[in-house]
C-alpha positions in Angstrom: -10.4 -20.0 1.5 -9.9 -16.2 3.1 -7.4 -14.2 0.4 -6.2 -10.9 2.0 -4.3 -9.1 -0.4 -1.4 -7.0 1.6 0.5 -3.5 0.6 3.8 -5.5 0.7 7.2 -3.2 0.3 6.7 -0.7 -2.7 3.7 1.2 -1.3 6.0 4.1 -0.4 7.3 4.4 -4.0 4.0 4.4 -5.0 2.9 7.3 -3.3 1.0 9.8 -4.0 -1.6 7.1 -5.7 -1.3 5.3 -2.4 -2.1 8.0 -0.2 -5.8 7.2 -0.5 -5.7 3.8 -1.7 -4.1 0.2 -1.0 -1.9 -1.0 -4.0 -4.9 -3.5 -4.5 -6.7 -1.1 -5.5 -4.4 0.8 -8.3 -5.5 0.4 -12.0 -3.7 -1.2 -14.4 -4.3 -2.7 -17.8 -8.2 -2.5 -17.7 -9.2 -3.6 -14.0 -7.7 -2.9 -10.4 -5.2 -5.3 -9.0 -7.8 -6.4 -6.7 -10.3 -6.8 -9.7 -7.9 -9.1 -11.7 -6.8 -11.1 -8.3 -10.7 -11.5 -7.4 -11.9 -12.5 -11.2 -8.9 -15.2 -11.0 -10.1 -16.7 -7.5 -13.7 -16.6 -7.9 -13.8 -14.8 -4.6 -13.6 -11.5 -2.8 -10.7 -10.1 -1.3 -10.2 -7.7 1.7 -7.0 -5.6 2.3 -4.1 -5.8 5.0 -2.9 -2.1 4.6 -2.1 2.0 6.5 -4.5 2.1 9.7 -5.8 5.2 8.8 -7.5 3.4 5.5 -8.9 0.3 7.3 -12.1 2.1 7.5 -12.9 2.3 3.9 -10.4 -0.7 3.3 -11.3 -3.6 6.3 -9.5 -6.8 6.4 -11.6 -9.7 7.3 -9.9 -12.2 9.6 -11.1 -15.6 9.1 -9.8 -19.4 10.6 -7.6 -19.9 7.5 -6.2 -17.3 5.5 -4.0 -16.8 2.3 -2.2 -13.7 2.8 -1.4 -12.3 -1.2 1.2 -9.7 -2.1 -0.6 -7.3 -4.2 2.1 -5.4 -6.1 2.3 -9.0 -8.0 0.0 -9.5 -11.1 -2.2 -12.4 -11.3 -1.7 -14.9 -13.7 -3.1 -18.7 -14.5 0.0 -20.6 -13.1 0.5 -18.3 -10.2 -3.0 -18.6 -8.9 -3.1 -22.6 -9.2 -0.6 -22.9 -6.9 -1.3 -20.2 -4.6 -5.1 -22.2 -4.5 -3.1 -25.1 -3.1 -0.9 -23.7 -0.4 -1.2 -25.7 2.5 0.0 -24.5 6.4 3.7 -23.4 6.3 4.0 -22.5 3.0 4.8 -19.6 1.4 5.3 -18.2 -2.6 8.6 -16.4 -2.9 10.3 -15.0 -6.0 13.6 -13.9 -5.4 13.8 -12.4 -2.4 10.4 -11.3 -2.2 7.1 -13.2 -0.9 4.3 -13.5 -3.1 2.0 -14.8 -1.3 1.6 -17.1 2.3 -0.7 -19.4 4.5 -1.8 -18.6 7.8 -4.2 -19.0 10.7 -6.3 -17.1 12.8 -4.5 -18.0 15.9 -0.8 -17.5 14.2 0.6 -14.5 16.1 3.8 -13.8 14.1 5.3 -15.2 10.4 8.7 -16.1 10.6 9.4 -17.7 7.2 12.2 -19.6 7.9 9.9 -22.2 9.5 7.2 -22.3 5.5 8.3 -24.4 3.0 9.2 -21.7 0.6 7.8 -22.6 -3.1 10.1 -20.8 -5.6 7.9 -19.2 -8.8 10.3 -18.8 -11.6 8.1 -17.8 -14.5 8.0 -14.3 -15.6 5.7 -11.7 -13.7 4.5 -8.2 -13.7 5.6 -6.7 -10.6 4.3 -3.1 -9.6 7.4 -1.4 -8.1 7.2 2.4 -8.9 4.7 4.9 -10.1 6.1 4.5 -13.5 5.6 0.8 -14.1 1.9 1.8 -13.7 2.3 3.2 -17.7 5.0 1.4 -18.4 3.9 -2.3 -18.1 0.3 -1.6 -19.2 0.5 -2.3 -22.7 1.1 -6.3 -21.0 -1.5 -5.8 -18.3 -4.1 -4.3 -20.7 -3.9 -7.4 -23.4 -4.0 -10.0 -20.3 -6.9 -8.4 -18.9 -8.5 -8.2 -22.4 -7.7 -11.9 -23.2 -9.7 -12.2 -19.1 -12.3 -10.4 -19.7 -13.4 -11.4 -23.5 -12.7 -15.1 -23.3 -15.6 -17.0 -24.7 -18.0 -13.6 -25.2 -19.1 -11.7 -28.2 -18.7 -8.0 -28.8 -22.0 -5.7 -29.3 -21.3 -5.1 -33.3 -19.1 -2.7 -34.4 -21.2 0.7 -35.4 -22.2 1.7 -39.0 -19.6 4.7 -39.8 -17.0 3.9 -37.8 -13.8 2.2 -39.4 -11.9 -0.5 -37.9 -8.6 -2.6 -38.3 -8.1 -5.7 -36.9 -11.8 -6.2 -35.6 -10.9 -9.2 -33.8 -9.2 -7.3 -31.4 -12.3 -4.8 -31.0 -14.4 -5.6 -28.0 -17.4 -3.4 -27.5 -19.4 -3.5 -24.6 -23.5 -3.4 -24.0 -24.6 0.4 -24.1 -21.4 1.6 -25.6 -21.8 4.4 -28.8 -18.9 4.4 -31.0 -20.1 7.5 -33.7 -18.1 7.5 -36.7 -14.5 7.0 -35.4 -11.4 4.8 -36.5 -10.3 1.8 -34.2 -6.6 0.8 -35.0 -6.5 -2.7 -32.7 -3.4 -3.4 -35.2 -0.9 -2.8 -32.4 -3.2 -4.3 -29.6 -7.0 -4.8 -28.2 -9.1 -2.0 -27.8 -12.1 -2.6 -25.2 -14.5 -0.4 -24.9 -16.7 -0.5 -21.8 -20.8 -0.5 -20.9 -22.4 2.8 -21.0 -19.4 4.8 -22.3 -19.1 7.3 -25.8 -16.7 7.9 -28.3 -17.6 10.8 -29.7 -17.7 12.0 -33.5 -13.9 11.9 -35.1 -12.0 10.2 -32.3 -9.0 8.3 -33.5 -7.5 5.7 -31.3 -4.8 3.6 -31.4 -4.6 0.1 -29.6 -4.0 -1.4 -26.5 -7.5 1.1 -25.6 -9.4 0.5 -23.0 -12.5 2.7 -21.6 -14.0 1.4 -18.2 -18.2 1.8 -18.2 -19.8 5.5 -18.6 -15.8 6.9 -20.0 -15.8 9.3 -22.6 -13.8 10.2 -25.2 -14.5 13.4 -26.5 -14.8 14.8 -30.2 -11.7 14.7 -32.3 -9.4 13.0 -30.0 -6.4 11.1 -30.2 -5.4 8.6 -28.1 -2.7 6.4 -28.5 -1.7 3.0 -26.8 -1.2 1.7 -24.3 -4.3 4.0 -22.9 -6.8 3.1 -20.3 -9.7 5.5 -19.0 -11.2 4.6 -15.3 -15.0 4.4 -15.1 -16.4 8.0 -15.2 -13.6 9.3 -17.0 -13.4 12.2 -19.9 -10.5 12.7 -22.5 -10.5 15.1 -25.2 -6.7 16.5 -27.2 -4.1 14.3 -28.0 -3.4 11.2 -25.1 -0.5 8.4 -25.1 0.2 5.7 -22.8 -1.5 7.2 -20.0 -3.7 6.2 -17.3 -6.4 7.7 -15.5 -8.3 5.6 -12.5 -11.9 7.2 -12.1 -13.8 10.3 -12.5 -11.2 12.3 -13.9 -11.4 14.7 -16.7 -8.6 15.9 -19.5 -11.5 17.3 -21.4 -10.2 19.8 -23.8 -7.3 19.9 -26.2 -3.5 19.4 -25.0 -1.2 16.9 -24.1 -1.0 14.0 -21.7 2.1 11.3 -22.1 3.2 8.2 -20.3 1.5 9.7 -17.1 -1.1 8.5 -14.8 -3.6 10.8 -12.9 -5.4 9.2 -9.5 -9.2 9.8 -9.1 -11.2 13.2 -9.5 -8.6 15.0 -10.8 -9.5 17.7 -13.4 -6.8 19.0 -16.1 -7.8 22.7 -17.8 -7.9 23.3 -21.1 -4.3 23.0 -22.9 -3.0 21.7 -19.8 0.2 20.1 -21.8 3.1 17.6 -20.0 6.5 16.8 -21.6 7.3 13.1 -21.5 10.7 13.5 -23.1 13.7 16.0 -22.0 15.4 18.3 -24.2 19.0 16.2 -23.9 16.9 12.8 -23.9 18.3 12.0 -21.3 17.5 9.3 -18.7 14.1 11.1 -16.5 13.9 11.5 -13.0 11.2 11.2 -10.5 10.4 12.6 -7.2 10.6 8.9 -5.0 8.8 9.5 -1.2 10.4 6.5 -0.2 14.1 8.0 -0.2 12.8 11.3 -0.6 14.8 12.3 -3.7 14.5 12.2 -7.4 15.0 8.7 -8.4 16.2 7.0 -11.5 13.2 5.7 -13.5 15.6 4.4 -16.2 12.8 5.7 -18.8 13.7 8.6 -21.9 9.7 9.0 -21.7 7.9 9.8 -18.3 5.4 12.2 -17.7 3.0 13.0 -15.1 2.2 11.6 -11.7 -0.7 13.0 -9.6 -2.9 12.4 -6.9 -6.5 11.9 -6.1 -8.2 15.0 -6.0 -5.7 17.1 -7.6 -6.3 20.0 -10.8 -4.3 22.5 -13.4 -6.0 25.4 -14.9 -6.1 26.4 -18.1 -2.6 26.8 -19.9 -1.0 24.5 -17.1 3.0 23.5 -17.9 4.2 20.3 -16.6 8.1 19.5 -16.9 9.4 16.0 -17.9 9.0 13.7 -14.9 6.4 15.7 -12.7 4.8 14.8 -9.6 2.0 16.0 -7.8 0.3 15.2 -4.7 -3.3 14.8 -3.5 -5.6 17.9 -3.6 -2.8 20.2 -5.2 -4.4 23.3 -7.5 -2.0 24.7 -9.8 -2.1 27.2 -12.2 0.3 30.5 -13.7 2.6 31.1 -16.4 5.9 28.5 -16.3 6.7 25.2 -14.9 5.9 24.4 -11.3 8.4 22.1 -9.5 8.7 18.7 -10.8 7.5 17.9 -7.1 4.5 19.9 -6.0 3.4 18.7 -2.1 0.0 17.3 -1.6 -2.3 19.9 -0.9 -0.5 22.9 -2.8 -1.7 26.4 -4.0 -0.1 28.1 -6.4 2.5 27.4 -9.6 5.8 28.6 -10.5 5.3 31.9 -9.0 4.6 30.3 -5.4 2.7 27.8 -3.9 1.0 28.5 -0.5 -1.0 25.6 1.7 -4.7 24.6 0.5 -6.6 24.7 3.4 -7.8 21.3 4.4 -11.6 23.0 4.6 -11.6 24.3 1.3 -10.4 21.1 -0.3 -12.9 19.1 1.8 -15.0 21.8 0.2 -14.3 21.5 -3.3 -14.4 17.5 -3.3 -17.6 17.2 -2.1 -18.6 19.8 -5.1 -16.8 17.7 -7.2 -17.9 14.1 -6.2 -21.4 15.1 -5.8 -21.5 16.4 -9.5 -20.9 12.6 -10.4 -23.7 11.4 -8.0 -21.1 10.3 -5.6 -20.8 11.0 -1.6 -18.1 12.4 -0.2 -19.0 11.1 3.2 -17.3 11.1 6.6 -14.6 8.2 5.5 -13.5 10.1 2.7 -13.5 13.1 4.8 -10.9 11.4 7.4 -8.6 10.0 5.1 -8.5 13.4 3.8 -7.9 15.0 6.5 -4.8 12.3 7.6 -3.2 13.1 4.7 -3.3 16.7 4.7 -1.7 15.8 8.3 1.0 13.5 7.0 1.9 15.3 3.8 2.6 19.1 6.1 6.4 18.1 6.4 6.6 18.7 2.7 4.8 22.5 2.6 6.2 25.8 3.6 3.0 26.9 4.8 
């Protein structure tokens, strides 16, 4: 069978991670959406999502397809029955479709002609940016229970101490040096190739993706999960960061999530809570207001590409787009545009050249291309993000 996983209704509120990205392909827990749908199928998935993506994204069409909503989660009982849809049916819950069949030759869906299958047992949905942090203490102990079933963990370093070593799963290649793992509160996975360095102090659910680091004397609390290529160092808790970005030196980062090559300076700090405690609100592009996350602790949002300099203030409930710089004394808006210049002082336009400029620096300083696909879905959203800048 052909899967296609789709972009569904929430990819607005999930923008700015889905500027340069299908919701398949947003981390959560310790893999991707799409990594956790493809590890349950046994197959690979392409992607039904915006036009100006297909080129790094392609669907493949074949005679018989299963059309899957990605901002669902995977799990056993949902996949079984999604393995057996026949022609005309579709997975709904609630109002929303999970996942339907279709054919090569179907030119529309109308769903009132499927047999619509009702799935009633609890699942993780991915709505808003927020659920990304919120909901991966569950996603990271599913994917740890996925990924660990039936293996053994490399052995657990001399020097290092430990609690609950059960829930300790250490990778081939990994260096632990003379750290504590607390799995008390959840798993901690740590991936192939990646380093905790000398003094580190982390908390469970952990996870690292391969060739992460975590830097000397941190502390990370749960639920945390570092993308592949990834660098923390200062105090972290219940963040996430996708791939190849750094929080290298000391500060603070709190029920946030940063989006790839991204780059906070040193003592780059964000509030999670607000002074009154009060409910937080977050900048929605969807409705294109401040929405109500119903969370007392919410942090940071920011794109791919996107960097603070040193000494960098970020309010309660912050977002920022892709390939923003900001730096300066005092908080910048809790809603700095994609492709911003500047802090609270002002914020001109970064030039689409010069951040075309300074990604290529960036990627290639991780041995990775930033070739003429990257380039163009760049450039489209510098385009489509313009309404939002002054200049």
């Amino acid at each position: 069978m052909n899967y296609i996983l789709f972009d569904g209704t929430v990819r607005d509120s999930l923008l700015p991670l889905t500027y340069t990205r299908p919701v398949a392909d947003l981390r959560i827990g310790i893999l991707t959406i799409r990594e956790k749908w493809e590890t349950f199928l046994g197959y690979t998935t392409t992607t039904l999502t915006e036009e100006y993506l297909e080129e790094k994204y392609p669907m493949v069409e074949m005679e018989q397809n299963v059309m899957i909503n990605a901002s669902f989660l995977p799990t056993t009982q949902l996949v079984e029955i999604i393995q057996n849809l026949k022609e005309n049916q579709a997975v709904f819950q609630n109002e929303e479709v999970i996942a339907f069949y279709t054919t090569e030759e179907q030119e529309d869906v109308d769903f009132e002609t499927y047999e619509q299958i009702e799935f009633k047992a609890e699942l993780l949905q991915i709505k808003n940016t927020w659920d990304l942090f919120s909901l991966n203490d569950k996603a990271l102990k599913a994917d740890f229970q996925l990924i660990t079933d039936g293996r053994k963990s490399e052995p657990i370093p001399e020097g290092v101490q430990y609690l609950n070593k059960e829930n300790i799963f250490i990778e081939e290649g990994a260096q632990v040096l003379f750290s504590v793992l607390n799995a008390t509160e959840g798993p901690i996975y740590i991936g192939k190739d990646t380093l905790v360095m000398e003094g580190s102090l982390i908390r469970g659910p952990f996870a690292m993706c391969e060739h992460a680091v975590v830097k000397m004397g941190s502390k990370v609390y749960g639920a945390t999960t570092l993308g592949p290529k990834c660098k923390i160092g200062g105090e972290v808790n219940n963040s996430i960061l996708f791939a190849s970005s750094s929080k290298g030196h000391e500060g603070y980062l709190g029920n946030s999530v940063l989006g790839e090559w991204c780059n906070l300076g040193a003592d780059t700090n964000n509030s999670n809570l607000k002074n009154n405690y009060e409910q937080v609100r977050l900048w929605n592009y969807e409705t294109e207001n401040f929405a109500k996350t119903g969370l007392q602790f919410c942090g940071l949002i920011m794109g791919d590409h996107s960097k603070s300099a040193i000494n960098t203030m970020f309010n309660t409930g912050t977002v920022v787009g892709v390939s923003s710089n900001i730096y300066g004394s005092n908080f910048p808006r809790n809603f700095v545009p994609s492709f911003s210049w500047g802090g609270a002082a002002g914020i001109t336009t970064y030039q689409i050249n010069k951040a075309k400029q300074t990604a290529n620096l960036v990627m290639k300083r991780k041995n990775e291309e930033f070739d003429e696909v990257e380039q163009r879905i760049l450039e489209h959203v510098f385009e489509i993000t313009s309404k939002y800048r002054k200049s």
